[in-house]
N, C-alpha and C positions, 0 to 999 in steps of 0.2 A: 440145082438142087442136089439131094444128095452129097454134102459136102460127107468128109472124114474129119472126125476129131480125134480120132486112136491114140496119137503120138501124144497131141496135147493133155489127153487125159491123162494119159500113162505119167506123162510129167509134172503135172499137177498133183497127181497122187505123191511122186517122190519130193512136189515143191512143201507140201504138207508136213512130209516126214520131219523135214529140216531147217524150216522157218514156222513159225508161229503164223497161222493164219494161211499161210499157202504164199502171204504177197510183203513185200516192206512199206505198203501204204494200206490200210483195210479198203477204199477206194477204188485199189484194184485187184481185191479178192476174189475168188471166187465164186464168192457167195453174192456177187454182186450180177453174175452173167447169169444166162440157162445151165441147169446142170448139162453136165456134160459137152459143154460149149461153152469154155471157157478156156480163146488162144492163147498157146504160147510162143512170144513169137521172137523173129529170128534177125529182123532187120527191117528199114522205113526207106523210103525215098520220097522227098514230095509230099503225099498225102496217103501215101500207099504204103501200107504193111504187110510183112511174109510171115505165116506160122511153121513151126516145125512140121506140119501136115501138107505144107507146100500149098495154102490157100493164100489166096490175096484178096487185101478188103481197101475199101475207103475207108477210113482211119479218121473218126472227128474224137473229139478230146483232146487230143495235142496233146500231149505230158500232162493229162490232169491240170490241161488250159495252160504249159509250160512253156510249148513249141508256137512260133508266130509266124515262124517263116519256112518252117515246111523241117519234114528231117532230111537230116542229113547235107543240111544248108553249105552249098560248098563254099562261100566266103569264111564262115563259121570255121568250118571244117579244116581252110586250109591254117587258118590264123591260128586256133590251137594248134597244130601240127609245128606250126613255125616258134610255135613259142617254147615247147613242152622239150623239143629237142637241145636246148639250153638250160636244161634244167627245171623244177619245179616247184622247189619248197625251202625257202634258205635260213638264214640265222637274222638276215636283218632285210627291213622293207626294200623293194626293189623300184624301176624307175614306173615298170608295167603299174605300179599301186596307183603313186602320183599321176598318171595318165588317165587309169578307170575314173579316180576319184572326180580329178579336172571334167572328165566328160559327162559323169554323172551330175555335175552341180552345172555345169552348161543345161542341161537336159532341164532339170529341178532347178529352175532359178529360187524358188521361195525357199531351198535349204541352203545351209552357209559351210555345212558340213556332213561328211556320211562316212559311214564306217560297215566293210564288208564281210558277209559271214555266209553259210552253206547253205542255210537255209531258214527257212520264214520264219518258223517258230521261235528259234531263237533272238531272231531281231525283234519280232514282236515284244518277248517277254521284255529283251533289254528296254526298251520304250517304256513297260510298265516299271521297273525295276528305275528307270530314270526320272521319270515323274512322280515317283515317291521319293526320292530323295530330294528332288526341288521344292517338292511342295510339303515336305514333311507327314505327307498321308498315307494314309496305307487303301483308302476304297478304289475300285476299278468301277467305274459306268460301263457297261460296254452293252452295245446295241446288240438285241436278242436277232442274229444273225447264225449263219451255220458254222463256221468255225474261224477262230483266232492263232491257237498254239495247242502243241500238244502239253503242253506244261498243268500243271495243278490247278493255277489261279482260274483257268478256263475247264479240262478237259472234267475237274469236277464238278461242272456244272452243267454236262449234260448225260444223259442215259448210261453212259460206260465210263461209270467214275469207281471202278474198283481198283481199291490199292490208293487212295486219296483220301487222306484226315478231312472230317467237316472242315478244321483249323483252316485249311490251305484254301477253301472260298469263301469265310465268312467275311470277308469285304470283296466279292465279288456282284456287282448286283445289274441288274437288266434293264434297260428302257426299248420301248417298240421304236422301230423305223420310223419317220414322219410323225412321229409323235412326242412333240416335243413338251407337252402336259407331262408325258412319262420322265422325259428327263428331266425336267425341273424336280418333280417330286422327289428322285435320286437326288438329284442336286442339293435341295432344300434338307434333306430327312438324313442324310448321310456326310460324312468327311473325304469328299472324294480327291484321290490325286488325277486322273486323270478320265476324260471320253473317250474310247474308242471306238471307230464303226468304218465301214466299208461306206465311200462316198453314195456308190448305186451297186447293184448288182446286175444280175444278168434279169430280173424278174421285178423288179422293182429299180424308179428313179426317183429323185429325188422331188417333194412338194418344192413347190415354191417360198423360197424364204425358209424349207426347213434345216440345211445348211448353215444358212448367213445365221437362223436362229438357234443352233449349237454351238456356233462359235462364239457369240455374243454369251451366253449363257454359262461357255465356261470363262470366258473373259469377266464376267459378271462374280461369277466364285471363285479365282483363283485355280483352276484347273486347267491342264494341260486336253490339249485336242491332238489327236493320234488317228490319221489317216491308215486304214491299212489297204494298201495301194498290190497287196500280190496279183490281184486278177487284173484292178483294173489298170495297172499301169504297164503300157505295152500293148495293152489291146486296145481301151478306152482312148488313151493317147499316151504318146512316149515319155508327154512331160507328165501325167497322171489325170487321176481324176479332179484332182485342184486344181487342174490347169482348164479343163472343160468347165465346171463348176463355178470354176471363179473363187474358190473360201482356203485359205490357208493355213493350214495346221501347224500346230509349234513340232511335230514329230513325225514324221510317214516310214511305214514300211513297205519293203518291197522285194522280189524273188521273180518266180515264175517266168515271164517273159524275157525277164533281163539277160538271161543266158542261151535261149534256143532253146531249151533244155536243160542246159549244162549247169551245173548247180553253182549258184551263188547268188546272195542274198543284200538285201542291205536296211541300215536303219539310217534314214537322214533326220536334220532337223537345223535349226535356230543355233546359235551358237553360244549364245549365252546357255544352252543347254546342254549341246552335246560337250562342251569343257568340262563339264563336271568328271568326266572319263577321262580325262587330259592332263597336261603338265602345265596349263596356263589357268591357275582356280584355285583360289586361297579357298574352297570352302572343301566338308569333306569329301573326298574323292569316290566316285561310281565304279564300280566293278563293272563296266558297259558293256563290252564286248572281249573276250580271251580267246581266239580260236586258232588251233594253228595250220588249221587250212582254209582259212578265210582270205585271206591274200595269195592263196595260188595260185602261178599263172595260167594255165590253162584256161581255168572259167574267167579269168580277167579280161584275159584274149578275147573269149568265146562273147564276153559281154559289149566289148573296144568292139565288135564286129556285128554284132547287133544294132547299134547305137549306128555305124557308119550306113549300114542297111535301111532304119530309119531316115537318115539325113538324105540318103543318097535317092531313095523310094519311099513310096506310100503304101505299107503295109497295113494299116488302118484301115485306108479303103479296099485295099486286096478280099481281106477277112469281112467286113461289110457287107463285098460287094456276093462273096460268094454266101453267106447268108442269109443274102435278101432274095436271092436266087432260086437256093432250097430250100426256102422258110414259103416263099410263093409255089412251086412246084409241089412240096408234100400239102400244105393246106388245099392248094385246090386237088389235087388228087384227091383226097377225105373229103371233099365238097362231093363231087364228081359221084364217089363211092357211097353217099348217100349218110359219112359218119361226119361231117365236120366237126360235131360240137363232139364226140366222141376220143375225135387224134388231132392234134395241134401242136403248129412249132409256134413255140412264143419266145420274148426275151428279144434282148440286142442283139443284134445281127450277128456280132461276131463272138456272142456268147449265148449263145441259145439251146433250149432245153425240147423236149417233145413230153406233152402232156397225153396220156390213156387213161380213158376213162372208162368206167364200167358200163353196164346198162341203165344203171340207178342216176349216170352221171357222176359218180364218184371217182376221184384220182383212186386206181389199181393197181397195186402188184403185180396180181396174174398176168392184169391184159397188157400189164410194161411189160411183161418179162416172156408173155408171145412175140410181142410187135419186133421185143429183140432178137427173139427166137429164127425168126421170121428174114430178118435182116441180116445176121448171122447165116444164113444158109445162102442167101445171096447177094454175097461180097460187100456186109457194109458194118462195119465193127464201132460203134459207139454207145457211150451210158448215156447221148446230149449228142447235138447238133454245135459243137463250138467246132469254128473254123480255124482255116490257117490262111495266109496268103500263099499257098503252092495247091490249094484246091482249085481246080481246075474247071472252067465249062463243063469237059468231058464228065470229072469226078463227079459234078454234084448234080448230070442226065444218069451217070450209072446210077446214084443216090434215088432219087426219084423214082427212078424206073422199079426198084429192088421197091421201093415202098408202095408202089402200086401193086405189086404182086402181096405184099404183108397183108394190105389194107382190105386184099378182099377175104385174106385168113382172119384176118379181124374182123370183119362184116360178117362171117359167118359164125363166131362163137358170140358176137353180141347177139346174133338171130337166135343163139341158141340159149342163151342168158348167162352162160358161163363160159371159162375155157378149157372144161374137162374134155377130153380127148383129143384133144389140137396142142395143147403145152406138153413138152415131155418133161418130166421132173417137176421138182418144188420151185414157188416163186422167187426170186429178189428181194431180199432182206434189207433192212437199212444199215449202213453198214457202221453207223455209232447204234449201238443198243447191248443191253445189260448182261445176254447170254448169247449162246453161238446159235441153239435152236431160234428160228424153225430149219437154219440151214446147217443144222450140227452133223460132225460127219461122224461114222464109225470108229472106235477107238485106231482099228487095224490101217485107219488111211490118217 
């Protein structure tokens, strides 16, 4: 206890001055931690991170669910190194392309093609941008999930859509999860080019036959099917969530896991589709993908080295195993403490969330952003419980141990029906929504 956050504070006030938001994802703003306990930090190893305050924590989130195999991954690590000192960004494709690509379509047997780019949003949108052009439509289905791309077609259609013409969503439209009444009605009432949706999530999977019955469905109307595989593919499994599932999408997206971290992105699919981007397609040609650090090797490396990791090891089970680990240790701790229905780790093992609840039984703010509070103070830095395979036995006894100590801070403001005088500062905001209040800062920071 008693940790220090002097430094980090100090630096987040200057991170403020000079970034919009304090962070370059809202994700990991701020306004997302305890005031004033919000690290800034300085290096990872494993599963372990250093703040410029010289604290070390347990580390779950992983890159915003990016990292799989721990930082600072030294196969990773060395493979950029080897690659980068050769150069990194040339005038024409290099052999490193043709090798990612090969190993990506080994991996994704169901695509026949993939093309790589920085990051997810943009592969996303090219996907939608491509299935309007095959299909001549302009509506988007996309399953009322949390996020897609930062781009128009999506970001205006939730809470923080300023600076976005209605124009730029009026064919964007929503269907529920497992609800495939909802998608038909889209289907039926609308001109859709394509479905988008996340196979599962960390918090929901999939019904039975809900799957087989979106794809039939767009098979049924002429619509393309668009997996977006960021979270789940690399964690779920390396070949994705269509590979678990079983149901094959004409288009999937992918990022996050594919590089350790290391940013690189990809849109696969069908080949009768992705030519439309191509020199082999009498029809008119897609603006698919243009980037010109989409092929650089370093993250091609970092991905070539990933992919060998997979083959070589079971990181799936790695991440599984250590979240079935600490998904058992914190619930029973909260049994024990007399809160279970109150603190809960739920979700996929290796993507798992922690639920606070109020007194009333209601999902909390306050009582999240205690529990954080809490945990924060003794070595364990996360917004979720997502693993990595370098989380350790060790890491997820400290994990446990640090939440027994939260859980009985928590016992005690539920006793008290609030968490006035136990939370220091304002709660955790959500970090899409329409103003900066209730966690707006002083002009002067």
């Amino acid at each position: 206890m008693g940790r220090s956050f002097a430094l980090s504070t100090e630096m987040q006030t200057r991170l403020h001055a000079v970034i919009p938001g304090g962070a370059h994802t809202y994700a990991r703003g701020s306004d997302q931690y305890p005031e004033q306990m919000a690290p800034v930090l300085v290096r990872g190893q494993g599963a372990r991170v250093w703040d410029v305050d010289g604290n070390e924590y347990v580390e779950y989130g992983m890159g915003l669910r990016s990292v799989t195999l721990g930082h600072g991954y030294g196969p990773v690590v060395d493979a950029v190194c080897a690659a980068i000192v050769d150069g990194v960004n040339f005038s024409r494709p290099t052999e490193m392309e043709l090798a990612a690509a090969e190993d990506f379509l080994e991996l994704v047997p169901t695509a026949d093609m993939v093309k790589f780019a920085k990051n997810g949003s943009d592969v996303t949108t090219a996907a939608i941008r491509l299935a309007r052009a095959v299909t001549g439509r302009e509506g988007v289905a996309m399953c009322a999930q949390p996020f897609f791309s930062v781009d128009d077609w999506f970001i205006g259609t939730t809470a923080m859509r300023g600076g976005i013409p209605a124009s730029q969503t009026a064919n964007s439209f929503q269907f529920g999860y497992n609800d495939l009444d909802s998608l038909r009605r889209v289907l039926r009432e609308q001109s859709i080019a394509c479905v988008i949706l996340e196979a599962a999530t960390a918090l929901a999977e999939p019904a039975p036959g809900f799957l087989e019955g979106v794809r039939a469905e767009c098979d049924s109307h002429g619509a393309l099917l668009v997996f977006d595989e960021m979270i789940t593919g690399f964690r779920w499994s390396e070949h994705g969530a269509q590979s678990v599932y079983g149901v094959t999408p004409d288009l999937s997206t992918w990022g996050k896991g594919m590089g350790n971290g290391f940013p690189v992105a990809a849109l696969a699919g069908r080949r009768e589709f992705m030519e439309r981007g191509g020199l082999r397609t009498d029809s008119e040609r897609v603006f698919l993908l243009s980037t010109t650090q989409g092929p650089e090797r370093g993250s091609l490396a970092a991905f070539r080295a990933v992919v060998a990791a997979y083959r070589d090891g079971d990181p799936i089970s790695e991440m599984a195993r250590a979240g079935t680990l600490l998904a058992g240790g914190v619930n029973d701790a909260a049994r024990e403490a007399g809160i279970g229905s109150f603190v809960e780790v739920v979700g996929r093992p290796s993507c798992q969330v922690f639920v606070t609840r109020d007194p009333d039984g209601h999902p909390s703010q306050p009582f999240r952003t205690l529990f954080m509070q809490e945990l924060l103070e003794r070595g364990v830095l996360g917004q979720s419980f997502v693993t990595s395979a370098a989380h350790t036995n060790t890491d997820i006894e400290v994990t446990v141990e640090a939440c027994v100590q939260a859980l009985r801070v928590y016992r005690r403001a539920l006793d008290a029906g609030s968490t006035d005088g136990l939370l220091r500062g304002r709660p955790v905001a959500p970090a899409i929504r329409p103003y900066a209040a209730p966690r707006r800062l002083p002009d002067s920071q």
